[in-house]
The first five atom37 places (N, CA, C, CB, O) and aatype in JSON, in Angstrom:
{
  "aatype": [20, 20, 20, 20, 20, 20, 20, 20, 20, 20, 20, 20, 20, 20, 20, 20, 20, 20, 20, 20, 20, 20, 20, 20, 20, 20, 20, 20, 20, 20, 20, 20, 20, 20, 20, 20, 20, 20, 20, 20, 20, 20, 20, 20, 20, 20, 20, 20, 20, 20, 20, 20, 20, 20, 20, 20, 20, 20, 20, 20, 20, 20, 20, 20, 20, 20, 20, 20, 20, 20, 20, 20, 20, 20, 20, 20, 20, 20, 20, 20, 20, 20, 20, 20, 20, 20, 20, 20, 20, 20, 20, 20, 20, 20, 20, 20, 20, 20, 20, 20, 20, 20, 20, 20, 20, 20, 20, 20, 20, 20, 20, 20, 20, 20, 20, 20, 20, 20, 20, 20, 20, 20, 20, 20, 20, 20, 20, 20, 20, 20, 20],
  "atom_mask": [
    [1, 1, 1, 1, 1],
    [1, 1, 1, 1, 1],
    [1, 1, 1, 1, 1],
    [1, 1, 1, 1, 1],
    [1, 1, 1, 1, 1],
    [1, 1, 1, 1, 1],
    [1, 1, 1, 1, 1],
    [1, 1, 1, 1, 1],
    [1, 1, 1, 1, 1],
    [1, 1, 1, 1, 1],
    [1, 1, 1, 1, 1],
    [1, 1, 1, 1, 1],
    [1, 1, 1, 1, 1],
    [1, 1, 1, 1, 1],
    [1, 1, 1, 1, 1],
    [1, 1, 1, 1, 1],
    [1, 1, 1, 1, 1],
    [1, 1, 1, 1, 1],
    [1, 1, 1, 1, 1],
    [1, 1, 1, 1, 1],
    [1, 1, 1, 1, 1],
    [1, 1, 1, 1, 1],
    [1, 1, 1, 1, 1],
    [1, 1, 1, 1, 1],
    [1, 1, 1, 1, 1],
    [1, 1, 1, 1, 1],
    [1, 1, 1, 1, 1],
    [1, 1, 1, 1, 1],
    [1, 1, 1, 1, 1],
    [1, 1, 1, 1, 1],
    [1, 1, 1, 1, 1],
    [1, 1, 1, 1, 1],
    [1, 1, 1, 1, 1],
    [1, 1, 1, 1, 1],
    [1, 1, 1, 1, 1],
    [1, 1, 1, 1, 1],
    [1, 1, 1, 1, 1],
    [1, 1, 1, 1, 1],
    [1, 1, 1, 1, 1],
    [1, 1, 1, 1, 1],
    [1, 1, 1, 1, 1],
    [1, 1, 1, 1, 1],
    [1, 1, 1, 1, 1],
    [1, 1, 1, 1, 1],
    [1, 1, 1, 1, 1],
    [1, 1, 1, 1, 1],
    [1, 1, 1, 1, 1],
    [1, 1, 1, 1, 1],
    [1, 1, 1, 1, 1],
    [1, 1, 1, 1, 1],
    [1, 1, 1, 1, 1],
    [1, 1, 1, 1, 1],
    [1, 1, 1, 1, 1],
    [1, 1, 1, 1, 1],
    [1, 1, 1, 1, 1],
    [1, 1, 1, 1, 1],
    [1, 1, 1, 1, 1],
    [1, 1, 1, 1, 1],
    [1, 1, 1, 1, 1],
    [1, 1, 1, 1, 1],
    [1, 1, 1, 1, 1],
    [1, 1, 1, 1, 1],
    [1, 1, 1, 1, 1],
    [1, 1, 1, 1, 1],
    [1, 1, 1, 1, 1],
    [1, 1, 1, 1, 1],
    [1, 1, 1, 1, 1],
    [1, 1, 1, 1, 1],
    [1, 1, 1, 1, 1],
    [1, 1, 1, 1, 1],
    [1, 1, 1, 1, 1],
    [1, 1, 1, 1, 1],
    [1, 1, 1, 1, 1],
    [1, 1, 1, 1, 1],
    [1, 1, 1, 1, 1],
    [1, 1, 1, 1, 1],
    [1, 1, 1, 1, 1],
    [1, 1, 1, 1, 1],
    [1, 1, 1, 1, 1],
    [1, 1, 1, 1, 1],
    [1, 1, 1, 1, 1],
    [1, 1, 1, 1, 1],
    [1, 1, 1, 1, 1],
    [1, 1, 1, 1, 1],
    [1, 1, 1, 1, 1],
    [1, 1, 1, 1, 1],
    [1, 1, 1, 1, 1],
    [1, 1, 1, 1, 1],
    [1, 1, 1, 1, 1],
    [1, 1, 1, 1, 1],
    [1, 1, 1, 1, 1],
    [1, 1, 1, 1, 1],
    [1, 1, 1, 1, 1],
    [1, 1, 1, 1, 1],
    [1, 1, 1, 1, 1],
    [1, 1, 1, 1, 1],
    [1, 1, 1, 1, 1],
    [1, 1, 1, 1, 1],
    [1, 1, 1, 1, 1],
    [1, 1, 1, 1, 1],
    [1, 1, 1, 1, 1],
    [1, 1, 1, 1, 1],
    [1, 1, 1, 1, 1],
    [1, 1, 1, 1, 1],
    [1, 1, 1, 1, 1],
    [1, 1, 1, 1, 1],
    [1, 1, 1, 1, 1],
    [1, 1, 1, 1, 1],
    [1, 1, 1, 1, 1],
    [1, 1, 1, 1, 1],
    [1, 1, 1, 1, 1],
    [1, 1, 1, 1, 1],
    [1, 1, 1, 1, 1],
    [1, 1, 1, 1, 1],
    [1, 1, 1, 1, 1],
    [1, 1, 1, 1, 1],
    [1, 1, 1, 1, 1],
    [1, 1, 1, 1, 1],
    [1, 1, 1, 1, 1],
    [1, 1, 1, 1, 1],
    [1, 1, 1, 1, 1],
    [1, 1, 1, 1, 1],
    [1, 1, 1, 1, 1],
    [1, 1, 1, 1, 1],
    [1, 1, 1, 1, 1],
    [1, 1, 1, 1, 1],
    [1, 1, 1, 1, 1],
    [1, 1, 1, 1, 1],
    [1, 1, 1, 1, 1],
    [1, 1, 1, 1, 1],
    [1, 1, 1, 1, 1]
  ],
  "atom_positions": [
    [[3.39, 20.53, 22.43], [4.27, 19.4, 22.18], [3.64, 18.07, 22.56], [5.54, 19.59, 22.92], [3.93, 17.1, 21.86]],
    [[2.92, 17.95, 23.47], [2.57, 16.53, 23.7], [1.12, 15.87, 22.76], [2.29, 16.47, 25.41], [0.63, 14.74, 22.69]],
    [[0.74, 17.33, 22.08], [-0.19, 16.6, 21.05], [0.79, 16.03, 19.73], [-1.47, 17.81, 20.44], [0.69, 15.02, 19.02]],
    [[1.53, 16.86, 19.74], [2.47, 16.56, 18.5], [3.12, 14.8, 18.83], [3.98, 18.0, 18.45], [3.35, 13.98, 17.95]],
    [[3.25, 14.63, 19.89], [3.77, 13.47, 20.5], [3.05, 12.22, 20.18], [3.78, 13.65, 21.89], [3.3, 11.21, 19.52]],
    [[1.93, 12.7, 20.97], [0.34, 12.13, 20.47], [0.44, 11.0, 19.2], [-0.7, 13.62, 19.78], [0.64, 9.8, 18.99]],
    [[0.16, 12.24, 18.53], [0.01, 11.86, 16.94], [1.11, 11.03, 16.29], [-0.05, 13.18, 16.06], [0.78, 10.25, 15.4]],
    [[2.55, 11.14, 16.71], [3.67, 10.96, 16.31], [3.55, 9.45, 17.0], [4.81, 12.09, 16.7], [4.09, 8.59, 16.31]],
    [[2.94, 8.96, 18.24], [2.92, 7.68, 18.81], [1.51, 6.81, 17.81], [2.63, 7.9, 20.72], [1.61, 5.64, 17.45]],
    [[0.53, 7.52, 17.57], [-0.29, 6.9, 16.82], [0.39, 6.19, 15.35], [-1.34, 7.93, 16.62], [0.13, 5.03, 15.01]],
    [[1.13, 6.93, 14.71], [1.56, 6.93, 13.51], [2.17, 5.71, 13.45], [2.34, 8.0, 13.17], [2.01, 4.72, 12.73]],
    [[3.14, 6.06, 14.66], [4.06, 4.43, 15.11], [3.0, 3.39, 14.56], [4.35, 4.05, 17.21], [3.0, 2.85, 13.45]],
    [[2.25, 3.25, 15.43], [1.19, 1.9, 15.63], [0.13, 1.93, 14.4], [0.2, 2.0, 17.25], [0.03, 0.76, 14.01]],
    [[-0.82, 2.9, 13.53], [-1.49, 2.56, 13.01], [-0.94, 2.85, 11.75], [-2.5, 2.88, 13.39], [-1.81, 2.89, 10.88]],
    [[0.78, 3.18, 11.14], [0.97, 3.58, 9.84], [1.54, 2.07, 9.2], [2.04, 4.98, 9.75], [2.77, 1.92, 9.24]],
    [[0.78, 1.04, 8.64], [0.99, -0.08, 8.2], [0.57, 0.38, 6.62], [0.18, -1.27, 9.01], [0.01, 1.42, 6.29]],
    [[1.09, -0.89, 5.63], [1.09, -1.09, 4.3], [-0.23, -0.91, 3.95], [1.62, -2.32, 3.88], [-0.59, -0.34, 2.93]],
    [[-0.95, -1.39, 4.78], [-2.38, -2.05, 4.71], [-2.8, -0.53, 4.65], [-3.06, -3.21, 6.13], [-2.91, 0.09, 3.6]],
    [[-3.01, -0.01, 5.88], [-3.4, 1.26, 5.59], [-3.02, 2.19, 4.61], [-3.26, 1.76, 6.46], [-3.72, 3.13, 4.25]],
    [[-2.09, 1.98, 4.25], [-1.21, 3.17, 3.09], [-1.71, 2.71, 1.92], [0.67, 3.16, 2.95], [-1.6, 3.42, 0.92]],
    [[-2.36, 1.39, 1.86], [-3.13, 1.31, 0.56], [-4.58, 2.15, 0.67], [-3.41, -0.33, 0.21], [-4.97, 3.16, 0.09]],
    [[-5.19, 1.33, 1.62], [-6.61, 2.28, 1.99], [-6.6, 3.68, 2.38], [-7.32, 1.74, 3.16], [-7.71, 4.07, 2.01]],
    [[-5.97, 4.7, 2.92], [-5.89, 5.75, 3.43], [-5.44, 6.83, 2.52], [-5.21, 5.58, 4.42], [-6.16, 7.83, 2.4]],
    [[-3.93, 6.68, 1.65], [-3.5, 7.7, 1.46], [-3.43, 7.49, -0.33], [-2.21, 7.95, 2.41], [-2.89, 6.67, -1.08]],
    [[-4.4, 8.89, -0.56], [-4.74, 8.82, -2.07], [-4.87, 10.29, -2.21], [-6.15, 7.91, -2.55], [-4.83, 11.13, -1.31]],
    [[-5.1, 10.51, -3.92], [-5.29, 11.85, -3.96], [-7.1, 12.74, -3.55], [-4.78, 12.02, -5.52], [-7.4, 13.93, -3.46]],
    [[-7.69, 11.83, -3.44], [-8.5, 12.31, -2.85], [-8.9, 12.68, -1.46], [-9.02, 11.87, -3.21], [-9.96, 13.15, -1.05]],
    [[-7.67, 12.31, -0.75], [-7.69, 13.16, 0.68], [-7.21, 14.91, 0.83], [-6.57, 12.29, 1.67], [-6.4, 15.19, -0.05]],
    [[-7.39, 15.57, 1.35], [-6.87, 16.89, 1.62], [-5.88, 16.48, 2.44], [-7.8, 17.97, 2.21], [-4.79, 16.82, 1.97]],
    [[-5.75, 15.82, 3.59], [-4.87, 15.71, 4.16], [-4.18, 14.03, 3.98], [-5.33, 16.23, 5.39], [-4.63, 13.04, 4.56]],
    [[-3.36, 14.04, 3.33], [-2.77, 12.55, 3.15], [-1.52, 12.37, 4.47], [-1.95, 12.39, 1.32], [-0.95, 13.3, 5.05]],
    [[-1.37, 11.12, 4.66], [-0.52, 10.15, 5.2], [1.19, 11.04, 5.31], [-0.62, 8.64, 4.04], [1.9, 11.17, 6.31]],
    [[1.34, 11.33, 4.47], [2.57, 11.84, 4.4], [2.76, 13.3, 4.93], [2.95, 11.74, 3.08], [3.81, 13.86, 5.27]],
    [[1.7, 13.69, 4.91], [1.73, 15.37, 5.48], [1.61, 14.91, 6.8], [0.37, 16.64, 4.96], [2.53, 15.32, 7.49]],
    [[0.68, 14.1, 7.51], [0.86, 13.83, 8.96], [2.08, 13.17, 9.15], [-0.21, 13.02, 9.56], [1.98, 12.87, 10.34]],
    [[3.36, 12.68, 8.71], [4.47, 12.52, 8.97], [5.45, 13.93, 8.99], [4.79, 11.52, 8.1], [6.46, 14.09, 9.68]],
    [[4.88, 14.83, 8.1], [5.81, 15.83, 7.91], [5.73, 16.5, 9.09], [5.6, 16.68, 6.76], [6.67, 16.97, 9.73]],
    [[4.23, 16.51, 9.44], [3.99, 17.19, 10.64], [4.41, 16.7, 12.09], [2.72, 17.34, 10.63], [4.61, 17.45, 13.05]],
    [[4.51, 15.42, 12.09], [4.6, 15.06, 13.83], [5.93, 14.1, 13.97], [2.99, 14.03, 14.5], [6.12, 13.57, 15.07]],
    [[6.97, 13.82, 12.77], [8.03, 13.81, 12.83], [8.33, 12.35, 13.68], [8.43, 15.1, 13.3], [9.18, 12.22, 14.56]],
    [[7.62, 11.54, 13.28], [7.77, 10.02, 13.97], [9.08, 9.43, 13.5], [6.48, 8.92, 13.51], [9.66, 9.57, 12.42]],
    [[9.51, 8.53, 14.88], [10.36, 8.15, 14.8], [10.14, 6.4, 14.03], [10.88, 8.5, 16.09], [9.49, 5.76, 14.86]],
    [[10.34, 5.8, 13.22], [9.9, 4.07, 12.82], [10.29, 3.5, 13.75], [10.51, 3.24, 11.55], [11.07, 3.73, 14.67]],
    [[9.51, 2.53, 13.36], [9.67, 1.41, 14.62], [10.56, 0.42, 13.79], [8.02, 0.59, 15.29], [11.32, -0.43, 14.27]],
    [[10.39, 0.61, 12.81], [12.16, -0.98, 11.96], [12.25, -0.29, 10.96], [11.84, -3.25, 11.21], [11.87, 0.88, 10.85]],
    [[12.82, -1.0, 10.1], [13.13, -0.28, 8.62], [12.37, -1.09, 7.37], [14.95, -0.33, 8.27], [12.7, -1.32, 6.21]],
    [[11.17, -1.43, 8.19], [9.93, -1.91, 7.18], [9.48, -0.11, 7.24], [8.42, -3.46, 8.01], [9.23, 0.69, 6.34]],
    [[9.52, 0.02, 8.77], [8.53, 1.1, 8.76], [9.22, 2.23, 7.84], [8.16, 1.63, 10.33], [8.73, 2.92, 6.95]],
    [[10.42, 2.19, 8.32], [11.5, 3.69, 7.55], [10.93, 3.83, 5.93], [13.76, 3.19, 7.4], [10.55, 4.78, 5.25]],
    [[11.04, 2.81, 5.77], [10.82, 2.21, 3.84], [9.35, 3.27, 3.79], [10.27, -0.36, 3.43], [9.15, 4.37, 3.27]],
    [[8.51, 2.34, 4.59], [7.37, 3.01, 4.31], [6.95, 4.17, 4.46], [6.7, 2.6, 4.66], [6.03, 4.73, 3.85]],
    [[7.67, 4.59, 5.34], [7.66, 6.57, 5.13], [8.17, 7.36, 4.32], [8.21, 7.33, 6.04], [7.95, 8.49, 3.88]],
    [[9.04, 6.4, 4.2], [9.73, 6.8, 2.66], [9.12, 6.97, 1.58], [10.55, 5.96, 2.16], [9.05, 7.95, 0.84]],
    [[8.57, 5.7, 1.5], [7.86, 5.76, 0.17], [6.53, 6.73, 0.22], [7.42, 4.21, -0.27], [6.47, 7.62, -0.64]],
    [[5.4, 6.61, 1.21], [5.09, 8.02, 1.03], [5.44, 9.71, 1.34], [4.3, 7.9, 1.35], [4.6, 10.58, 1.13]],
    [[6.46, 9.92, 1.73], [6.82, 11.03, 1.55], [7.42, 11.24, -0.25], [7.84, 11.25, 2.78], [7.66, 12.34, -0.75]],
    [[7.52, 10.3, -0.77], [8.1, 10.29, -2.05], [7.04, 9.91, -3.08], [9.27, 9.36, -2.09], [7.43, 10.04, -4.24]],
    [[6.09, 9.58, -2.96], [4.52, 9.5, -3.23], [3.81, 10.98, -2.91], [3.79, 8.25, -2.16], [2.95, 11.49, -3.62]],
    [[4.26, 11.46, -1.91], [3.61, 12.7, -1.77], [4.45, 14.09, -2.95], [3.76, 13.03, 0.09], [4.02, 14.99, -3.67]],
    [[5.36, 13.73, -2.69], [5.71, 15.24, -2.93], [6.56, 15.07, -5.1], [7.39, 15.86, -1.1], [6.6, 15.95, -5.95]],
    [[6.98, 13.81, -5.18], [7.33, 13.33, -6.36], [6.83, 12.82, -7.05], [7.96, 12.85, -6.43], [7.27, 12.88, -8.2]],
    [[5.4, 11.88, -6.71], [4.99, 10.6, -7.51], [5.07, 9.67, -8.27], [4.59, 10.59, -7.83], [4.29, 8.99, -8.95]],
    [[6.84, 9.77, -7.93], [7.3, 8.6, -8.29], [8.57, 7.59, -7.58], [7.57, 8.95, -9.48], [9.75, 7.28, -7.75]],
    [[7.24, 7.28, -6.51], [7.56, 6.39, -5.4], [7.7, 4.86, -5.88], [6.42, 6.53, -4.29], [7.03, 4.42, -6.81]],
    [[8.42, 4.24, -5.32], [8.49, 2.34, -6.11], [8.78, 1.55, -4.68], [10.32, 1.88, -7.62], [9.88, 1.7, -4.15]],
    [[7.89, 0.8, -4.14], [7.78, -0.08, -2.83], [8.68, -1.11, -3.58], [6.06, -0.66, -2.21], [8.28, -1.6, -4.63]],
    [[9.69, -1.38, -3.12], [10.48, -2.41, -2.98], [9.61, -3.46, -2.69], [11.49, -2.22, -2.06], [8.57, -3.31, -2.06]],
    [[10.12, -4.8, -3.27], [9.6, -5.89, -2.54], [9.92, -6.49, -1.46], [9.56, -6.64, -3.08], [9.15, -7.05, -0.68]],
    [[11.36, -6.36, -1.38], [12.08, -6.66, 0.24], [11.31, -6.21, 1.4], [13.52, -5.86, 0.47], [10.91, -7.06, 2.19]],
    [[11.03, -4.73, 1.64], [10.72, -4.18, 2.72], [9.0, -3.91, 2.85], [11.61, -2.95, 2.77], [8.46, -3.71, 3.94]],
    [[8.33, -3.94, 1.65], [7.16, -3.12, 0.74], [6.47, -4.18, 0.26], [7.66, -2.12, -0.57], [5.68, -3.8, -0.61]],
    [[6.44, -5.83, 0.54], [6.2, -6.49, -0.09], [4.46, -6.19, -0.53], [6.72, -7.6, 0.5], [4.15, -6.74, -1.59]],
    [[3.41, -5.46, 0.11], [2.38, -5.25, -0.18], [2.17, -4.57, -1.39], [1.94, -4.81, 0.68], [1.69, -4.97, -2.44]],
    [[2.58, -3.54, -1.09], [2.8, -2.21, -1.76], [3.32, -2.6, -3.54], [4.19, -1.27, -0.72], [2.89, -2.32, -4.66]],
    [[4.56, -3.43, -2.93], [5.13, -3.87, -4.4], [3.82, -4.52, -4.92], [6.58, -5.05, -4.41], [3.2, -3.65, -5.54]],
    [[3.13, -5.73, -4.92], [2.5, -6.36, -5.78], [1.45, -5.45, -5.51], [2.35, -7.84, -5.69], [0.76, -5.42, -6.53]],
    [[1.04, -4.79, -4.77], [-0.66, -3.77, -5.8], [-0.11, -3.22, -6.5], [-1.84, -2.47, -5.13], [-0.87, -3.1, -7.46]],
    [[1.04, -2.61, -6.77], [1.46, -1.73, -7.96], [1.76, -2.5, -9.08], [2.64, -0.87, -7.69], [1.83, -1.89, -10.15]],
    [[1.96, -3.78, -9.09], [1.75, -4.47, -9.95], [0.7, -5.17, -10.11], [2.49, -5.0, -10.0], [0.76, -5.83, -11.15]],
    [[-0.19, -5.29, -9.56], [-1.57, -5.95, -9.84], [-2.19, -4.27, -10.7], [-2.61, -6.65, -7.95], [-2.76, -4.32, -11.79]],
    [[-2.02, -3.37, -10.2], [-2.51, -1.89, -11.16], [-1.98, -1.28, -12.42], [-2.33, -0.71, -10.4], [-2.43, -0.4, -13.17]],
    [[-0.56, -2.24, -12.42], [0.08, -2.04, -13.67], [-0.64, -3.28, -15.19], [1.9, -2.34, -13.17], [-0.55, -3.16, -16.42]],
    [[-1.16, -4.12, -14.51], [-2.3, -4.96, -15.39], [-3.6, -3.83, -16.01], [-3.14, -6.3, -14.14], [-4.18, -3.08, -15.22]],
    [[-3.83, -3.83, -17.03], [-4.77, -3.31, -17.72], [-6.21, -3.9, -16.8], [-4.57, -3.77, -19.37], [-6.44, -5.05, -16.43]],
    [[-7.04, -2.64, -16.62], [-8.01, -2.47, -15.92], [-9.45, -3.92, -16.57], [-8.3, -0.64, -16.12], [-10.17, -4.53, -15.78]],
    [[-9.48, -4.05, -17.73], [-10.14, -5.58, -17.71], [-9.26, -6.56, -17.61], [-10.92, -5.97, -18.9], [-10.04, -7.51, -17.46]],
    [[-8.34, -6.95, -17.6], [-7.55, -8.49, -17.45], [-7.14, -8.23, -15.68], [-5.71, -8.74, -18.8], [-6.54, -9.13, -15.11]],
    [[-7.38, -7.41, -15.18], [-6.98, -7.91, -13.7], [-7.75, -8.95, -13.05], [-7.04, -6.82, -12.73], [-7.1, -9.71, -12.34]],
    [[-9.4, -9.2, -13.18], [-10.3, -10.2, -12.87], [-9.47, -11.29, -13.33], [-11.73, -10.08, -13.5], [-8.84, -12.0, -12.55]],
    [[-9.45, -11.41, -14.4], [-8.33, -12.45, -15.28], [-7.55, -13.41, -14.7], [-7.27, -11.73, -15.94], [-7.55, -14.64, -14.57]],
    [[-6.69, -12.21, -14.32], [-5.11, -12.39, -13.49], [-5.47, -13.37, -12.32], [-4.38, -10.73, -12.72], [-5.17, -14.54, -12.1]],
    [[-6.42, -12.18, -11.46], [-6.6, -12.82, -10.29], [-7.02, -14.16, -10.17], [-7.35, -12.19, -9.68], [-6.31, -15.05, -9.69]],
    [[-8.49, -14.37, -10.7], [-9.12, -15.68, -11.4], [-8.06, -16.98, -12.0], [-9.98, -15.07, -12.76], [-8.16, -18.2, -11.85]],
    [[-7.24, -16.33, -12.59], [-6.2, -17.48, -13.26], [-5.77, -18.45, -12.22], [-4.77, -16.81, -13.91], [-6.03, -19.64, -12.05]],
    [[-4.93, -17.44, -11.48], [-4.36, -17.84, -10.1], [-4.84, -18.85, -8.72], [-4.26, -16.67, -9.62], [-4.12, -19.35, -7.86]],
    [[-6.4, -18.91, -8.9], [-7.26, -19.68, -7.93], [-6.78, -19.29, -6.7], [-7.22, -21.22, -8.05], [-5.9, -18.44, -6.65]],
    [[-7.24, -19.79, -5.7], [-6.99, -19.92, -4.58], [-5.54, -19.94, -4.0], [-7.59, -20.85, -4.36], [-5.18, -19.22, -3.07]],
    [[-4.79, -20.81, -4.64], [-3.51, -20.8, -4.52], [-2.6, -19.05, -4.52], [-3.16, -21.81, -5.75], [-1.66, -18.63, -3.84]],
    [[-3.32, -18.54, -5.43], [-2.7, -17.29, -5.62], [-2.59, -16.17, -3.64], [-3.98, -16.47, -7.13], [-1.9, -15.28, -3.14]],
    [[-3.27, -16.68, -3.44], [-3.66, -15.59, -2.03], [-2.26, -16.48, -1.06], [-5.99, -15.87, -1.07], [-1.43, -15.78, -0.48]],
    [[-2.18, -17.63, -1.01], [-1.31, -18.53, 0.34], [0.41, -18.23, -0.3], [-1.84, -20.89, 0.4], [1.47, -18.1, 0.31]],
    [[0.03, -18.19, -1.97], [1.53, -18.21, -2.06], [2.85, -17.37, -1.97], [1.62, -18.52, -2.9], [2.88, -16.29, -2.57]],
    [[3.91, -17.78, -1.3], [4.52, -17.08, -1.06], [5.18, -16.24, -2.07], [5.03, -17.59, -0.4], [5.17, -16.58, -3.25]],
    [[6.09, -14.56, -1.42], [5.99, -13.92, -2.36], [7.69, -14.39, -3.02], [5.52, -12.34, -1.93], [8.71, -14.59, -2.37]],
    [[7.47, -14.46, -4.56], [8.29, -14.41, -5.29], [8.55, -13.78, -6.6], [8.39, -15.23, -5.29], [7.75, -13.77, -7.54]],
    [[10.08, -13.11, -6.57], [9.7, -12.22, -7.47], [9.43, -12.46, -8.94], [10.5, -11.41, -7.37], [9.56, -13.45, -9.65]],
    [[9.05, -11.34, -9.14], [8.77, -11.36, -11.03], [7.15, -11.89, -11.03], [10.07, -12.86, -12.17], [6.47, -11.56, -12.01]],
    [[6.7, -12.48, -10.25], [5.28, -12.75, -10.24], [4.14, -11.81, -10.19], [5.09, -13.44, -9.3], [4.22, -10.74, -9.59]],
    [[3.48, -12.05, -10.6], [2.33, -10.79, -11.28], [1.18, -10.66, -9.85], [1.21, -11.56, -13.21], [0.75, -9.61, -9.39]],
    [[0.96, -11.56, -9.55], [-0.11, -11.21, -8.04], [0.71, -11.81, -7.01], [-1.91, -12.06, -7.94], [0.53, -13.03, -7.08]],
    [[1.27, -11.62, -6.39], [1.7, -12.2, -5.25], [0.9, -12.11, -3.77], [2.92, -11.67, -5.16], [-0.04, -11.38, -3.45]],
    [[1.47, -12.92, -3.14], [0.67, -13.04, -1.52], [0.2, -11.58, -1.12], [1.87, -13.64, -0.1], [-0.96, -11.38, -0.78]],
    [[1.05, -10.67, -1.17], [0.91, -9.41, -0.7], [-0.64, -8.89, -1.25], [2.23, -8.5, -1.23], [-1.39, -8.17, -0.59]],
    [[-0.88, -9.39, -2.5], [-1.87, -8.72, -3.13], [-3.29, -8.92, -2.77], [-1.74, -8.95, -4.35], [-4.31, -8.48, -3.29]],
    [[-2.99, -10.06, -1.27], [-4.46, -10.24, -0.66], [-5.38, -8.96, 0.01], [-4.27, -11.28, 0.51], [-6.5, -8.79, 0.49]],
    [[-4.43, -8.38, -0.21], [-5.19, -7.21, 0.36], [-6.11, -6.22, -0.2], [-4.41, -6.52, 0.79], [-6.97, -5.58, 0.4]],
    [[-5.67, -6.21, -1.85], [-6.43, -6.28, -3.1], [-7.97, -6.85, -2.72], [-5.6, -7.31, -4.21], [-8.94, -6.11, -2.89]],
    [[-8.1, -8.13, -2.22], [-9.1, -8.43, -2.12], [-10.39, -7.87, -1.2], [-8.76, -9.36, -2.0], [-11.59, -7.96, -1.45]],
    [[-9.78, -7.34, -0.18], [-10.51, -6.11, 0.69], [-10.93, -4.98, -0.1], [-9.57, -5.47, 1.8], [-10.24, -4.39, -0.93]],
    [[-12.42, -4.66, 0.31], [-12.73, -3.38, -0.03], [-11.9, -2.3, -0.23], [-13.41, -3.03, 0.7], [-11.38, -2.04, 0.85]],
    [[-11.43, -1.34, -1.31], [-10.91, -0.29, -1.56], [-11.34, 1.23, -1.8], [-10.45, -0.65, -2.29], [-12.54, 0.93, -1.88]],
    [[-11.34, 2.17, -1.93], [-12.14, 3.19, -1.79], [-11.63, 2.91, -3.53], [-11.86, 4.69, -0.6], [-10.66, 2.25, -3.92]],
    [[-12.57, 3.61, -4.27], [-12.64, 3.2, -6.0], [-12.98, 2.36, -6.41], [-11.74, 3.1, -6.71], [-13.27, 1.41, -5.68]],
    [[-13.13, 2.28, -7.83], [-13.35, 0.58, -8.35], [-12.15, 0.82, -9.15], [-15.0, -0.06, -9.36], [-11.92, 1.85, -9.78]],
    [[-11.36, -0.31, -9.07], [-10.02, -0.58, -9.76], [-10.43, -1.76, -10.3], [-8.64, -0.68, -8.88], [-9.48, -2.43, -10.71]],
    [[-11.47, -2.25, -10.43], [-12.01, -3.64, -11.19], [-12.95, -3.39, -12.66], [-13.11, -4.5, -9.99], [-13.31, -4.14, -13.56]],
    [[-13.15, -1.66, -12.31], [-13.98, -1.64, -13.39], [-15.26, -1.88, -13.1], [-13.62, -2.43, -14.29], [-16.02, -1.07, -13.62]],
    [[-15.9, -2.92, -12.29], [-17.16, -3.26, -11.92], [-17.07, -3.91, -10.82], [-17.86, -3.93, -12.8], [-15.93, -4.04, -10.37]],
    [[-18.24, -4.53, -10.05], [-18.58, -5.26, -9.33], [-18.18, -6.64, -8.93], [-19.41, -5.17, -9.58], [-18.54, -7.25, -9.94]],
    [[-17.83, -7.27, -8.37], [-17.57, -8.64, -8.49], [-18.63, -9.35, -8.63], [-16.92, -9.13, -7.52], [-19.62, -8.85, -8.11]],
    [[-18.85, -10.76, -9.36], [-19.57, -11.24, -9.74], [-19.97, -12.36, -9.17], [-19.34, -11.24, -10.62], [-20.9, -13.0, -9.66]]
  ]
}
């Protein structure tokens, strides 16, 4: 029990948006959501609840949808991935600089959240290299 505890206190602290973009994909054997199934964490708000939510519903359904209220990350990469794989440079590019500071509002195609987009990702979702 106290490894189970362990793990269940880590989860608390390192299960962020940020990570749930980088971490939990189908190319893990063990994804994000199976270590919830397993060590039964309690959230720390109901950003976090959302987000366990959504991958336990990513895991086992795959057809999970991050709210923007609670998910605001989550929401705009799924819409920055719902852009066709050459016009996302596009998108982003269109947007300048401004695009990363601005706040999130809805119906908008890259929002603030999507700075995280800009960090290294395991894949290329760009198609190529940046230039």
């Amino acid at each position: 029990m106290p490894l189970k505890r362990g793990v269940a206190d880590a989860v608390r602290r390192l299960y962020t948006e940020r990570a749930a973009m980088r971490y939990h994909g189908l190319s893990h054997q063990l994804r994000m959501a199976d270590v919830i199934e397993l060590a039964h964490p309690s959230p720390r708000d109901d950003r976090q609840s959302a987000l366990f939510r959504y991958l336990l519903d990513r895991r086992h359904h795959d057809d999970a949808i991050a709210g923007p209220a609670l998910l605001p990350v989550l929401a705009s990469a799924a819409e920055l991935e719902a852009v066709p794989t050459p016009e996302r440079r596009d998108v982003l590019r269109a947007g300048g600089p401004e695009v990363l500071s601005r706040p999130v509002s809805p119906g908008s195609v890259c929002r603030a959240g999507s700075r995280v987009a800009w960090t290294p990702r395991p894949g290329r979702w760009l198609s190529r290299r940046w230039a």
